[in-house]
C-alpha positions as CSV (number, residue, x, y, z in Angstrom):
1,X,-224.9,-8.1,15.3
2,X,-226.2,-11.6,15.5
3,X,-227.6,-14.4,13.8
4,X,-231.1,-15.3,13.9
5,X,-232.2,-19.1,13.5
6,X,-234.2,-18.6,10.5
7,X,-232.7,-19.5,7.3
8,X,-233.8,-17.9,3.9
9,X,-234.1,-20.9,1.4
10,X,-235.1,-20.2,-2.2
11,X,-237.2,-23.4,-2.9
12,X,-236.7,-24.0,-6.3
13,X,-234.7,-25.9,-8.4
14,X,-231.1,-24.3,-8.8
15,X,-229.9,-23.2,-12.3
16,X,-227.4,-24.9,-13.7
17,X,-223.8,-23.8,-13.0
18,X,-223.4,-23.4,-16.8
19,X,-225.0,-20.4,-17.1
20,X,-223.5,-18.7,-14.1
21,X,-220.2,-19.2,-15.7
22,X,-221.4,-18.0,-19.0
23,X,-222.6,-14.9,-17.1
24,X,-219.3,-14.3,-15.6
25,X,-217.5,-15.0,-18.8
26,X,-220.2,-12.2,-20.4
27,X,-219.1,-9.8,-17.7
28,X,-215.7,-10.3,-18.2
29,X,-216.0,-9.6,-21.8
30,X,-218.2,-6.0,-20.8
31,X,-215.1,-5.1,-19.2
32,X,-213.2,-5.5,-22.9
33,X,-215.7,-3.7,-23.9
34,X,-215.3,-0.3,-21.2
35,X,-212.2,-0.4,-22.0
36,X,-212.2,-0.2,-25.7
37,X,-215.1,2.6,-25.5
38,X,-212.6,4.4,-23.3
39,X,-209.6,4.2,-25.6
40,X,-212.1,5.5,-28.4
41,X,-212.7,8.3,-26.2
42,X,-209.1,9.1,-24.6
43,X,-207.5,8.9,-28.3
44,X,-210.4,11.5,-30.0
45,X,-211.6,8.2,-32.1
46,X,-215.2,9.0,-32.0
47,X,-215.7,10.3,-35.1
48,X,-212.8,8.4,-36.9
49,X,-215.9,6.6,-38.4
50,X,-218.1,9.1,-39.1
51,X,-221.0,6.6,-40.6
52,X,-223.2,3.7,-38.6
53,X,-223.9,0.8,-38.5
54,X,-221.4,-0.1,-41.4
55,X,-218.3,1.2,-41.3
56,X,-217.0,3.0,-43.9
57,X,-219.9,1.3,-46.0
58,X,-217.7,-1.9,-45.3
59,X,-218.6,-4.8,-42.5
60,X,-214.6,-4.7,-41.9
61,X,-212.7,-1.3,-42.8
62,X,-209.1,-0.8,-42.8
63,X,-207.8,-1.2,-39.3
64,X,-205.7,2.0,-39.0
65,X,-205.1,5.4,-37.5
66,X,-208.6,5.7,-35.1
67,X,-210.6,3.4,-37.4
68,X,-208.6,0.7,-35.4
69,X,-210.0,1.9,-32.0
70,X,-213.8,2.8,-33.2
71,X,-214.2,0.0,-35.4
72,X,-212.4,-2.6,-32.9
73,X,-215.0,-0.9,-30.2
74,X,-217.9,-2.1,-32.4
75,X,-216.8,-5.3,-33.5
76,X,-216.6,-5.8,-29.2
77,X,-219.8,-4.3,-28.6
78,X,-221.5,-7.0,-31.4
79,X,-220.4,-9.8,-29.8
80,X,-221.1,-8.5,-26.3
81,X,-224.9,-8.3,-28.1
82,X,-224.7,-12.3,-29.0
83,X,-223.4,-13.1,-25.6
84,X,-226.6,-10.9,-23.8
85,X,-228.7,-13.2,-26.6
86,X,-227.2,-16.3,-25.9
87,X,-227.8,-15.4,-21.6
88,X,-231.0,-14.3,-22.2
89,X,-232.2,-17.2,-24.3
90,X,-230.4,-19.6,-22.0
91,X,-231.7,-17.9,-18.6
92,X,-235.2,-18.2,-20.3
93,X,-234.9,-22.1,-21.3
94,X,-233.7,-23.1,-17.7
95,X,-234.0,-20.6,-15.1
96,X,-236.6,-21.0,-12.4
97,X,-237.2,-17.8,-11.3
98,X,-239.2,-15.5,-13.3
99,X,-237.8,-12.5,-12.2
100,X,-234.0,-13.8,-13.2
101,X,-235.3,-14.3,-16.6
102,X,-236.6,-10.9,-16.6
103,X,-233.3,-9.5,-15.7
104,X,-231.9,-11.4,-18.3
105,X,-234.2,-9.9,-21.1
106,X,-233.5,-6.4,-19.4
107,X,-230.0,-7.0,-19.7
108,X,-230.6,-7.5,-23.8
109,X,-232.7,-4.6,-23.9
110,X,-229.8,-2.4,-22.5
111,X,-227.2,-3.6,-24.9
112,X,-229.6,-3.2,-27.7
113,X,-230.5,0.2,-26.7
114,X,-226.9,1.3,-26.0
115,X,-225.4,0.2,-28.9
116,X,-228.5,2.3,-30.5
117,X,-227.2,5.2,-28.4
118,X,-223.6,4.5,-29.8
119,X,-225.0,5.1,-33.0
120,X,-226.8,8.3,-32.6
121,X,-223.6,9.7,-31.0
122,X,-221.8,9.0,-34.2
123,X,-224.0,10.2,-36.6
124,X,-224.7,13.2,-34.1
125,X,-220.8,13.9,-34.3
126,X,-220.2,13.5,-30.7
127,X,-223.4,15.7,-28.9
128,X,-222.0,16.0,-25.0
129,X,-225.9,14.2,-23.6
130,X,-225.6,11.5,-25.9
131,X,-222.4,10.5,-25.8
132,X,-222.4,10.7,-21.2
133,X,-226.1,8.8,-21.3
134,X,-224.0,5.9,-24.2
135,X,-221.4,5.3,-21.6
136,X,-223.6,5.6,-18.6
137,X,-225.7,2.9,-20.4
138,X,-222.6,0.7,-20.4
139,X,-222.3,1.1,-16.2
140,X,-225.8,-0.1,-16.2
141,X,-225.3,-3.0,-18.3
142,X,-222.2,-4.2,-16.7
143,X,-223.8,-3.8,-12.9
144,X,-226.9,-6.2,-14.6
145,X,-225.1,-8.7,-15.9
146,X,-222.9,-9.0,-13.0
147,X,-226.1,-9.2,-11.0
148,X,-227.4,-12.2,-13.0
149,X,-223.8,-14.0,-12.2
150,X,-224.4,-13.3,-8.7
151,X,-228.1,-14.1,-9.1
152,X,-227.3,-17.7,-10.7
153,X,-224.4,-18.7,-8.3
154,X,-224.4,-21.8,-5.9
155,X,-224.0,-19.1,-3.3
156,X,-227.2,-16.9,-3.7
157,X,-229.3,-19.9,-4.3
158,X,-228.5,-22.1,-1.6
159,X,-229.8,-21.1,2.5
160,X,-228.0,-19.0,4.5
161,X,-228.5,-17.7,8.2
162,X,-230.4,-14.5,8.2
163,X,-228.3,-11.9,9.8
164,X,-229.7,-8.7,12.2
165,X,-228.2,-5.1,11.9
166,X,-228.7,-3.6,15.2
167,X,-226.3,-0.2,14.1
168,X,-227.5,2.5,12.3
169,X,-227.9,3.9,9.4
170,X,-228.4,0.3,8.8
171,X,-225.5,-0.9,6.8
172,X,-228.4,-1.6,3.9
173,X,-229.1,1.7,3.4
174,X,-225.0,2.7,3.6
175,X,-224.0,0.3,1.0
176,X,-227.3,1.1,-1.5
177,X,-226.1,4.7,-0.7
178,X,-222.7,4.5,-1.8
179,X,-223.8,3.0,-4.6
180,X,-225.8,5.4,-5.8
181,X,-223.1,7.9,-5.1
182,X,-220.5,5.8,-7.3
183,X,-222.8,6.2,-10.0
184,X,-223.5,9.5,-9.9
185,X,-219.9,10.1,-9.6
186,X,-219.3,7.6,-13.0
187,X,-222.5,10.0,-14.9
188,X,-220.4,12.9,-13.6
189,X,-217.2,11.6,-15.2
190,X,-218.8,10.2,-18.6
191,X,-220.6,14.3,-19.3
192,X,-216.4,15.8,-18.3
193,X,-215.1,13.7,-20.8
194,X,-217.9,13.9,-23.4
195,X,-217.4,18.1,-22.6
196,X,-221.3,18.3,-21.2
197,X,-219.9,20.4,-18.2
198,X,-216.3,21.3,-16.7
199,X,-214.1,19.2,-13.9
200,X,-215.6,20.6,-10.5
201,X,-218.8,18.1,-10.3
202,X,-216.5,15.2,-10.9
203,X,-214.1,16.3,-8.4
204,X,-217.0,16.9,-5.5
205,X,-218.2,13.6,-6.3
206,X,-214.6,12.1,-6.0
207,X,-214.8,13.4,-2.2
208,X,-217.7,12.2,-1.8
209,X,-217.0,8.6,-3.2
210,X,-214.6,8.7,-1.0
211,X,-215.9,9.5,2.1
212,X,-219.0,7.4,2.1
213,X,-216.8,4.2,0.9
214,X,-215.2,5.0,3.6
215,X,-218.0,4.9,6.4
216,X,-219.4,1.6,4.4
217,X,-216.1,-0.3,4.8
218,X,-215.4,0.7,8.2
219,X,-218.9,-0.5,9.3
220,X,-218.5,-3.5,7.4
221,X,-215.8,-4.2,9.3
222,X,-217.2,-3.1,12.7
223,X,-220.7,-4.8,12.5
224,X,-220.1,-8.1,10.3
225,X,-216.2,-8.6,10.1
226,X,-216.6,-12.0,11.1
227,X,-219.3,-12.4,8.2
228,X,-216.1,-13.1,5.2
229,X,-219.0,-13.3,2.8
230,X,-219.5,-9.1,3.3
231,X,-215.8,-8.6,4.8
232,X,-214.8,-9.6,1.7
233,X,-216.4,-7.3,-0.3
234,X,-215.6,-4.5,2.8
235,X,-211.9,-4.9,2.3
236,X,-212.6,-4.7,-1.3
237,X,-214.2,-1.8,-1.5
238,X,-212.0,0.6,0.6
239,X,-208.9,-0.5,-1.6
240,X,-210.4,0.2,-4.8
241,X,-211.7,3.3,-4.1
242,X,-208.4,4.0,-2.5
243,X,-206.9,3.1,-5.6
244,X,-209.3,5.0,-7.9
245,X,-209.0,8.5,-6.0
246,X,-205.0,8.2,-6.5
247,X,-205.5,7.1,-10.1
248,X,-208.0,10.1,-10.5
249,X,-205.6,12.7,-9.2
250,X,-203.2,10.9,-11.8
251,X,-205.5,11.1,-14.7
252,X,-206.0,15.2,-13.7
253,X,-202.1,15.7,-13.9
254,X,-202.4,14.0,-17.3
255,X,-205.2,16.2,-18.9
256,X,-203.0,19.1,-17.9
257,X,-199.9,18.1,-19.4
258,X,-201.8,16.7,-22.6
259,X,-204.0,19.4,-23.3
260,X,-201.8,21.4,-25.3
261,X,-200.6,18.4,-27.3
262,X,-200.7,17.9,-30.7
263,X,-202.6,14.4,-30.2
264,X,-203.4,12.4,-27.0
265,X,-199.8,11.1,-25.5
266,X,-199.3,7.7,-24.4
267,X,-199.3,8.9,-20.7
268,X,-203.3,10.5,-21.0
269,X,-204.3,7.5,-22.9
270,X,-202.9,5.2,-20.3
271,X,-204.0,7.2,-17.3
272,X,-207.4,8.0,-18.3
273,X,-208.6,4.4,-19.6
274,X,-207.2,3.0,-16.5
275,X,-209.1,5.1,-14.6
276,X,-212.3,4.7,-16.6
277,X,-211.4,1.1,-15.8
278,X,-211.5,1.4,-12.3
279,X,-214.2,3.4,-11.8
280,X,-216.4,0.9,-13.3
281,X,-215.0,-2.2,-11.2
282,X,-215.7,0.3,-8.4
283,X,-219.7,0.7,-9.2
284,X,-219.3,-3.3,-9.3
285,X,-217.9,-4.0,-5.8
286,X,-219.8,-1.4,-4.0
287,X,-222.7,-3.1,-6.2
288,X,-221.9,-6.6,-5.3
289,X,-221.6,-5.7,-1.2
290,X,-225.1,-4.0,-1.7
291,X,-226.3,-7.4,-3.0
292,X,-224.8,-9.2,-0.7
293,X,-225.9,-7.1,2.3
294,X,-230.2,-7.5,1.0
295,X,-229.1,-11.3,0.7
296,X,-227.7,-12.0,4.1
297,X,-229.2,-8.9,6.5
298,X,-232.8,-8.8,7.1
299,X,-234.5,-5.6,6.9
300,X,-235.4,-3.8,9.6
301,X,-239.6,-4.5,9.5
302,X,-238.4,-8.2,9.7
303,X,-235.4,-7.3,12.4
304,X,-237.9,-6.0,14.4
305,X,-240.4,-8.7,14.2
306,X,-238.1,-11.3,14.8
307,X,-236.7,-9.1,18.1
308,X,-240.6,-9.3,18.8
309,X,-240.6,-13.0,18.6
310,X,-237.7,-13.7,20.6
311,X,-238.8,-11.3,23.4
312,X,-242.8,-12.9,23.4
313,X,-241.2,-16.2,23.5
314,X,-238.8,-15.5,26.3
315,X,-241.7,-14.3,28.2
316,X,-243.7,-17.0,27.4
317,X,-241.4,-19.5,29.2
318,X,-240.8,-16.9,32.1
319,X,-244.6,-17.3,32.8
320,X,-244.7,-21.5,32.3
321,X,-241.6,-21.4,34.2
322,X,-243.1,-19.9,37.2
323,X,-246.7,-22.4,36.6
């Protein structure tokens, strides 16, 4: 691995920090709002309100028993809408780049169309496909607003030294890969708790997961682990997924105890929400190194070309040399 002397530059005029912040603070708020879908799910709440939009015919119901977790989930999805608004309207007003603006209205589409999704689920009374693509929805929207944070920070925007992969499979391609296998593995986990399909898929994927984080971090660290700006995310990675594999092995000793309860127990609910929890700050890391990686690493057509330059131009002064 080395650096080449070109630097990418975006040549337009940065977005103000403003709105970077008010994009983390809407991701942060996304993550309220996983984890009050997953305590609907992981206390049987789905259904506690069995009409949509309204509640109960009522803006504001009673706040007990499971209304308390569906409603609550609501009220936090609404105001993750006005926030997407608020980004989207903001991103439109001062953001350079047309394609940020587009994310941004993408990013209002998703929440509008899962909350729809939410909807249909309920007056469905819980049907497994709709309930797994609602909370895959919710994966997709968090991983797109966190890309618009990332998108309008100083750090994206500003130049930075183009850096070559010469390993392969091109660490790219590893880090897209994983990705993709994170949220197959969150789709696979949505349809086992939604009862689309039993625990095996999810538990292939886990080993998956697993394994591929695994060869991502470790070439992280082989290839660019004097780069902090990917180490960081390296490091990251392997001790989240770490994390979630023991917490997922939890979670499976906690469905076994709880499933001939009367109710959910404290332990499930605990277990399982922090693991839903996890799962989706683990789409996010691996999703923020893959970012990182198409920012800082140049592709390989461009590698190549550049290797191309520096050898023509080395034997370009060979030849004047010897003139």
């Amino acid at each position: 691995m080395s650096s080449s002397p070109v630097t990418q530059s975006s040549g337009v005029k940065q977005v103000p920090d403003a709105v970077h912040r008010f994009a983390i603070a809407t991701a942060a708020w996304i993550v309220l709002l996983i984890i009050a879908g997953a305590l609907v799910t992981s206390n049987d709440a789905g259904l506690a309100v069995p009409d949509w939009p309204l509640s109960y015919g009522s803006w504001m119901p009673p706040m007990v028993g499971g209304i308390l977790y569906e409603h609550g989930h609501r009220v936090i999805a609404a105001v993750a809408g006005i926030l997407t608004i608020i980004l989207a309207v903001w991103l439109q007003l001062r953001e350079p780049r047309a394609w940020v603006r587009k994310l941004g209205w993408a990013a209002l589409g998703l929440v509008i169309l899962q909350g729809v999704f939410g909807g249909i689920t309920v007056l469905m009374r819980l049907p497994p496909p709709v309930s797994t693509t609602h909370a895959t929805l919710a994966e997709i929207y968090f991983v797109t607003i966190l890309s618009i944070a990332l998108f309008t920070s100083r750090w994206w925007q500003r130049d930075l030294p183009s850096l070559e992969d010469t390993g392969s499979p091109k660490l790219r391609t590893l880090a897209m890969l994983t990705s993709g296998a994170i949220f197959t593995q969150l789709i696979l986990g949505a349809a086992f708790r939604h009862g689309a399909f039993n625990l095996m898929p999810h538990e292939i994927g886990a080993v998956v997961v697993l394994v591929m984080s695994i060869i991502t971090g470790r070439t992280v660290r082989k290839r660019f682990g004097n780069v902090p700006d990917l180490r960081r995310w390296g490091v990251l990675l392997s001790a989240i997924v770490g994390t979630q594999f023991l917490l997922g092995l939890a979670a499976l000793w906690a469905v076994s105890v709880a499933q001939h309860a009367a109710q959910p127990t404290p332990t499930y609910i605990t277990l399982t929400v922090i693991h839903v929890l996890v799962g989706a700050l683990t789409l996010a890391t691996s999703w923020m190194l893959t970012l990182s990686c198409f920012r800082l690493i140049l592709p390989a057509v461009a590698e190549a070309q550049a290797i191309a330059t520096g050898t023509n131009s080395a034997a370009a002064r060979t030849e004047t040399s010897k003139a």
